[in-house]
Every structure is written in C-alpha cells, then in structure tokens.
C-alpha positions in Angstrom: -6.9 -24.7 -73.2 -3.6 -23.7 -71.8 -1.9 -26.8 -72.9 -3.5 -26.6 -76.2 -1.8 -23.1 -76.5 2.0 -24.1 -75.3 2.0 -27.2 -77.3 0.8 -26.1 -80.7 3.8 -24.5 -82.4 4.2 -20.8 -82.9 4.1 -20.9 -86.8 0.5 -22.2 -86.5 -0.5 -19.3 -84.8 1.3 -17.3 -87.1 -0.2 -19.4 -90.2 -3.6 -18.9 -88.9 -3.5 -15.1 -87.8 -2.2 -14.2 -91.1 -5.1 -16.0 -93.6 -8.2 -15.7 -91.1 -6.9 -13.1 -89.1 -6.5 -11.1 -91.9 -9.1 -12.5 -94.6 -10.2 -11.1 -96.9 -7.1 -9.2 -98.0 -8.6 -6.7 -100.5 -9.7 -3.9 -99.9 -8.4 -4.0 -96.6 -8.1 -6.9 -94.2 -11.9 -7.4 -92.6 -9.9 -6.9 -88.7 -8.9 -3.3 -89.8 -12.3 -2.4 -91.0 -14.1 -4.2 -87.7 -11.6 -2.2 -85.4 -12.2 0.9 -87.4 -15.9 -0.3 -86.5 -15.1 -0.2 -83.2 -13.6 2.8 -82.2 -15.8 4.8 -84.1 -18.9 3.3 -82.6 -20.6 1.8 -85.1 -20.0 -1.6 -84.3 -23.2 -3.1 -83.0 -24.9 -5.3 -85.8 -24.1 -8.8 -84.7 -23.0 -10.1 -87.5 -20.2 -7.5 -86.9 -19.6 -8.3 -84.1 -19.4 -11.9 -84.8 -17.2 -11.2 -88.0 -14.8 -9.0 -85.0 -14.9 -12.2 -83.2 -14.0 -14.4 -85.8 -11.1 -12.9 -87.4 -10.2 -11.1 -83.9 -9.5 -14.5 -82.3 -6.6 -15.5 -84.0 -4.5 -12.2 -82.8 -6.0 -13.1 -79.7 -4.7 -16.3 -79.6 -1.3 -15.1 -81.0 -0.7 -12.5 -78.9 -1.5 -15.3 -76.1 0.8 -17.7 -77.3 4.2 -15.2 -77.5 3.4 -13.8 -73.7 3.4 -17.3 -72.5 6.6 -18.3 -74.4 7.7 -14.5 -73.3 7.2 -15.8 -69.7 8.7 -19.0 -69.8 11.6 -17.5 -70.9 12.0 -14.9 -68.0 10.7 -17.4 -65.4 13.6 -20.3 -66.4 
C-alpha cells in the first residue's frame, strides 16, 4: 500500500480528492455535510457512515500522500 501511495503522483491525489472527495458539489460538498454529521452526533445510519467513508478516503489518502513526501524531504 505504501508503494502504491509514493509512486502514484501527487495530482492524482489531488484529481481524485477534489471530484469524489468533494462530490456532489451543490448544495454543499457531501464531506462537509458528513463531518457536520459527525460532530453533531448524528452520524450513525450506515449508509452515512459508508457515504463518510467513501468520500472521506480520498483526504485521507491525500493528506497521506503530502506527509510522506513532507518526510522524505526532511529525512534526505
């Protein structure tokens, strides 16, 4: 998985956090309204949770793949 991650360039990450990450756009991306979810506690039908999931993993991945370049570049 980790090799998957440092070879697959940054702008697919990028590409994919900003169309599923963020789809759909109107009336608010569907990650702002699951995180809103969330912290207010009423986030507990699984198909919630599974929507959180999908569109929460390609931040996750994201965020992933720029501390791992972040690191190589501190490390040398």
């Amino acid at each position: 998985m980790l090799q998957f991650i440092t070879t697959t360039p940054l702008s697919t990450f990028l590409l994919v956090a900003a169309t599923l990450g963020l789809a759909p756009f109107l009336p608010e991306p569907h990650i702002w309204e699951k995180l809103k979810m969330l912290f207010t506690g009423t986030l507990s039908r699984p198909v919630d949770i599974f929507d959180f999931l999908l569109h929460g993993v390609p931040w996750l991945l994201l965020a992933l793949k720029l501390g791992l370049m972040a690191r190589a570049s501190y490390f040398g």
